[in-house]
C-alpha angles and dihedrals in degrees: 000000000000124000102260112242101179133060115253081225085074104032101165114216127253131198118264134212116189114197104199117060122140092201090142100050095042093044089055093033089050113005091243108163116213100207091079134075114273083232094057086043091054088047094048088046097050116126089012131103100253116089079036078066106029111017128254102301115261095186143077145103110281079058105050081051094047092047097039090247105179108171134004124185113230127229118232094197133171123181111227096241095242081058090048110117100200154345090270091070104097096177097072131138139195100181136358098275095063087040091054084050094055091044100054087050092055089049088046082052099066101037088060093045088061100033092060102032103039081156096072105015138032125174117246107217105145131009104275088059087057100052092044090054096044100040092077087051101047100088110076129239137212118272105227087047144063147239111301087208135004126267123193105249113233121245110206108185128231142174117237091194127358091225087131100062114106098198128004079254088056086078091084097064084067092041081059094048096049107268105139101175138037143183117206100219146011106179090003143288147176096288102057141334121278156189086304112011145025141027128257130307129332133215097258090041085061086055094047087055086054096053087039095057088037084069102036091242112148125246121226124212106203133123091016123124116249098261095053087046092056093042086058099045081051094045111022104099087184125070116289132197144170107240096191132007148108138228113275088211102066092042095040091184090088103136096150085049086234090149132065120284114210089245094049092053093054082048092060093033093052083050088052091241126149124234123215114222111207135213106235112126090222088062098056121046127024128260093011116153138197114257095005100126096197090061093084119173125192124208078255084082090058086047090047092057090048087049089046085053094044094051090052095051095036098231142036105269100086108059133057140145128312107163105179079199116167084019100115095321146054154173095333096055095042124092118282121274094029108112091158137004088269090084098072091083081081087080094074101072085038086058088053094051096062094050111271121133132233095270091047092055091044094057090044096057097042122332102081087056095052087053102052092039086058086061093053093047128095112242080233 
């Protein structure tokens, strides 16, 4: 990429939006509270089930502070009940109505979260809410220090499987709600085939596109097969991403085609979309397995699958973050050396020493997602 004019010794930090969080799902699942430090939230879990089930936290507060994180998107995700692994999963459905239930607490969820701690959160529904929540993070900040003064981080909320949809029309009750983004599936649904089950679009899945575009909500990519990804970047007229997902090519056991075929990321790249690249060690390097201490993965590995992307689309503007930290994970399956999500500040010099600039890296770490997220919102 473009030529480097600064030294990695002075790197200086961008902000950085992350579009893949389950906050929501974890907080009600575990009663982890995100206003505290992943390190205070390991501490409180030790000697309990949680971070078995759902990995040592990676996420809180003090870290988003400490990381610049300006913006995350936040999941709103249910488990079909035959994909459910045990009793302690409270977010569980058997049919759409109890879905719908689960869904409108986890919005409920966020909107409480912001509403009493305007300190720390505050919900991104339109533009000017955007800009107000970007504007504190825009000037950069030395990367061996930290933020001078607090910022309230942006939640921008997102639907992780439309299951609880009555009806393809129904998608305006979340529109109305907040919910500015939405993937139709995550195992599998009614809509479109997914990471376990199914096949491309239905009928009534086509019709779901259309309502979707109708109310400039983006569409997010992720967790879809191959065929039903190509049938939406043909079909989608609104903006389309890829929240979270990595590059098949790099982790080459991909049998559920959860990660990026070549010919999928120059779909999202010719629709100027932005693909999130997550932090689990099974979806970066191959033949990693949970629990083998000689499978080691640095967060090079993370900076690999953003160059993979990069190459593809022949510059910086299409690929992001998209951690899916806390989602089933945590820090014992992420790279080494990342005890929070602080740490990914780290790419950055990564980034450097393959070759990309400081506006590059920039756009990379946060940039390309403020941009997209600026399409999907309302002007008011």
């Amino acid at each position: 990429m473009g030529a480097l004019f600064f030294s990695t010794k002075k790197i200086m930090h961008s902000f950085i939006i992350d579009a893949h969080e389950d906050l929501a799902y974890s907080a009600l699942t575990f009663g982890r509270d995100y206003r505290r430090a992943a390190a205070e939230t390991r501490q409180r879990e030790a000697g309990t089930q949680a971070p078995v089930l759902n990995g040592e936290a990676l996420l809180g507060w003090p870290d988003y502070q400490r990381g610049q994180v300006a913006l995350v998107v936040g999941s709103i995700f249910t488990i079909p009940a035959r994909y459910a692994t045990g009793d302690f999963e409270t977010q569980v459905f058997a049919d759409p109505r109890q879905a719908r239930v689960l869904m409108r607490a986890q919005v409920d969820f966020y909107q409480r979260l912001c509403a009493e701690n305007p300190h720390q959160f505050r919900l991104v529904t339109n533009q000017p809410d955007l800009l107000d929540c970007l504007a504190p993070w825009r000037k950069l900040c030395p990367a061996a220090g930290y933020a001078e003064e607090t910022r309230p981080v942006g939640v921008l909320m997102a639907l992780e499987g439309a299951e609880g949809l009555d009806s393809p029309e129904a998608m305006e009750e979340w529109w109305q709600a907040g919910v500015r983004m939405a993937g139709p599936v995550w195992a599998g649904t009614r809509f479109c085939g997914g990471t376990f089950e199914g096949s491309g679009f239905t009928r009534e899945g086509l019709r779901l596109l259309e309502v979707m575009a109708g109310l400039g909500m983006g569409l997010d990519l992720a967790h879809m097969r191959t065929r039903p990804m190509l049938e939406a970047l043909d079909r989608y007229e609104g903006p389309l991403a890829v929240s979270h997902a990595n590059v098949r090519a790099l982790v080459r056991e991909d049998p559920n085609e959860r990660q990026l075929s070549e010919e999928t990321i120059r779909g999202v790249v010719e629709r100027d979309g932005v693909i999130g690249v997550l932090g689990y060690n099974l979806f970066l390097k191959p033949g990693w397995r949970r629990g083998d201490p000689k499978q080691q993965v640095g967060l090079e590995w993370m900076a690999a699958h953003i160059d993979a992307v990069c190459q593809v689309a022949g510059d910086a503007r299409h690929v992001g973050l998209g951690s899916d930290f806390d989602g089933g994970f945590g820090r014992q399956e992420a790279p080494d050396g990342v005890e929070s999500i602080a740490d990914l500040q780290k790419l950055a010099a990564l980034l450097a020493e393959r070759g990309y600039n400081e506006d590059e890296i920039g756009a990379v770490l946060g940039g390309n997602w403020a941009r997209f997220v600026e399409r999907i919102l309302p002007s008011e």
